[in-house]
DRENFI-856386 format. One record per residue (C-alpha): residue in three letters; x, y, z. Coordinates in nm, 3 decimals, decimal comma, m for minus. Each point is the difference from the previous one (the first is absolute). Last residue first. Example, Ala and Ser with C-alpha at 12.3 -4.5 7.8 and 13.67 -1.06 7.14 Angstrom:
BEGIN
PT  SER  1,367  m0,106  0,714
PT  ALA  m0,137  m0,344  0,066
This chain:
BEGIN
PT  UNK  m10,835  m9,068  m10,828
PT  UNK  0,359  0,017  0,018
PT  UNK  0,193  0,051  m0,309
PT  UNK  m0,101  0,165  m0,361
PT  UNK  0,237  0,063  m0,268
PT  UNK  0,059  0,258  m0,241
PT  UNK  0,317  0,074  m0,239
PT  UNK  0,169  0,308  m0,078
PT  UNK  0,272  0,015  m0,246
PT  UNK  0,254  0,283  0,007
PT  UNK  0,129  0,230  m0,270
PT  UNK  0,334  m0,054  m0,132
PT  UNK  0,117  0,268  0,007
PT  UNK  0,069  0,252  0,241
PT  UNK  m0,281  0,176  0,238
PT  UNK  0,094  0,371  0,082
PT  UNK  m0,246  0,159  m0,143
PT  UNK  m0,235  m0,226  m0,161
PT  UNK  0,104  m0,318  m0,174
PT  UNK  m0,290  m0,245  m0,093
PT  UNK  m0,276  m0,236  0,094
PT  UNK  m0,233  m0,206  m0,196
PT  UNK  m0,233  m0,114  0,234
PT  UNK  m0,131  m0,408  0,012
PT  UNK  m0,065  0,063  0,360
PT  UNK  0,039  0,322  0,179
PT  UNK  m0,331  m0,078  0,187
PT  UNK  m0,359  0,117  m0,034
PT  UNK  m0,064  m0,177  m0,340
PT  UNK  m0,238  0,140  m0,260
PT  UNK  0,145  0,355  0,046
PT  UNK  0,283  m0,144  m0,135
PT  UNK  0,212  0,355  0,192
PT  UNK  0,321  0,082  m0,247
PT  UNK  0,299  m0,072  0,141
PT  UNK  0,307  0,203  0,151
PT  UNK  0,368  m0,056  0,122
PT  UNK  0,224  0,155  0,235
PT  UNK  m0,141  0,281  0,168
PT  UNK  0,140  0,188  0,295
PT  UNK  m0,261  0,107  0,214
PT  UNK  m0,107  0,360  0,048
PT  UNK  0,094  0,228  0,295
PT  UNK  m0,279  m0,013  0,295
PT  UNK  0,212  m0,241  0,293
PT  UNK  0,339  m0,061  m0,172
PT  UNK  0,121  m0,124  0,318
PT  UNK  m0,083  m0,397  m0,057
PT  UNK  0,085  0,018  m0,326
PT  UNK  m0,227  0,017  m0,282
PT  UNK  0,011  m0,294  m0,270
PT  UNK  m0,189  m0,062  m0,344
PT  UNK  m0,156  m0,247  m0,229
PT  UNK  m0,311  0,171  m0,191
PT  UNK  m0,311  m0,137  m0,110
PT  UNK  m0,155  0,272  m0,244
PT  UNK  m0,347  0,124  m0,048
PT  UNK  0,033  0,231  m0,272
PT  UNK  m0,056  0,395  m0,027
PT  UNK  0,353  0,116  m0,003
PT  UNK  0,085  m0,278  0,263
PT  UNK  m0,251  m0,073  0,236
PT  UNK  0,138  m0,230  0,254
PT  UNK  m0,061  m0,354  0,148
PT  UNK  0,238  m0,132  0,265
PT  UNK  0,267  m0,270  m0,040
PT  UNK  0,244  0,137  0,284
PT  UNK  0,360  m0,057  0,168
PT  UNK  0,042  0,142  0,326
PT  UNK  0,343  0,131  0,135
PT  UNK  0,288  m0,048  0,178
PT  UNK  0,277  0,172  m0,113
PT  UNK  0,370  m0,037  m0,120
PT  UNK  m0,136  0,118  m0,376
PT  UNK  m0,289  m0,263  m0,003
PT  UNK  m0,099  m0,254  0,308
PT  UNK  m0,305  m0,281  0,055
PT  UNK  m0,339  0,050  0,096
PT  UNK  m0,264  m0,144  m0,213
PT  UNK  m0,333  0,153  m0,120
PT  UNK  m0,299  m0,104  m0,197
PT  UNK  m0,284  0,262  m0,072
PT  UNK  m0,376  0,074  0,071
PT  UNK  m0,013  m0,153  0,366
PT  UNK  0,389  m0,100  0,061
PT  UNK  0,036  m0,346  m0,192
PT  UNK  0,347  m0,134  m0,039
PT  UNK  0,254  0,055  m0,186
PT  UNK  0,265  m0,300  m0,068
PT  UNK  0,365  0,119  m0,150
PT  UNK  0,161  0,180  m0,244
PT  UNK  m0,002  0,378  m0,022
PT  UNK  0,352  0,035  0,133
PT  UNK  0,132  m0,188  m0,315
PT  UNK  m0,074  0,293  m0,243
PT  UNK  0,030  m0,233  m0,327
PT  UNK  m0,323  m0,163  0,115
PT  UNK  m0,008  m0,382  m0,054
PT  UNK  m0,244  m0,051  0,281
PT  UNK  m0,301  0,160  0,220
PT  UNK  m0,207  m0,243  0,187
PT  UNK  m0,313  0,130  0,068
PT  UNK  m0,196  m0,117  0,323
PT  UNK  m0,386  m0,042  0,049
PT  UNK  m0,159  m0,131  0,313
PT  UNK  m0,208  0,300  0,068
PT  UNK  m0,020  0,145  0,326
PT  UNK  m0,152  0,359  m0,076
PT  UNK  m0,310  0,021  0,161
C-alpha cells in the first residue's frame, strides 16, 4: 500500500516554482501546480545518478508523456532515513540558487 501520511514541505528555494507541500505518491512525493504556462507535476523521486542514489526535485508536464523531467535540484539518498530529510540539496540543471530546504512532517494517522 502506498498511503503514507508523510508530506515534505519544500522552502527557501531560489527556483520559486518548486515550493510548496508534496505529498506521498507510493515511492515519491508529488504536487501539481504550473511551470512555463503549463500544468504540470512536481516530483521528489529517487534516481541513480552516475552510480548514486539521488533524491531529485523535478516536473513533467501533463503532455510530455515519455520525454525526461526537468530537474531542479538533487540530494544524495541517507540511506539510513527513507525520506528527503536532513538532505543536502543542490543546483542541477536548471535549478537556481539558493537551493531548497526540505522538511518532514507526519499528519493523519
Amino acid at each position: 500500500e502506498c498511503d503514507d501520511d508523510v508530506i515534505v514541505t519544500v522552502k527557501r528555494a531560489g527556483k520559486k516554482e518548486v515550493n510548496g507541500t508534496y505529498k506521498k505518491d507510493c515511492n515519491r512525493y508529488t504536487r501539481s501546480a504550473r511551470y512555463d504556462g503549463k500544468d504540470v507535476e512536481y516530483s521528489i523521486e529517487k534516481r541513480v545518478v552516475n552510480g548514486k542514489k539521488m533524491w531529485v526535485l523535478c516536473c513533467r508536464s501533463e503532455d510530455q508523456g515519455k520525454e525526461d523531467p526537468v530537474d531542479f535540484y538533487r540530494a544524495t539518498v541517507n540511506e539510513t532515513c527513507e525520506y528527503p530529510s536532513s538532505v543536502k540539496w543542490v543546483s542541477s540543471l536548471i535549478g537556481s540558487g539558493p537551493a531548497p530546504r526540505s522538511e518532514v512532517s507526519y499528519f493523519g494517522g
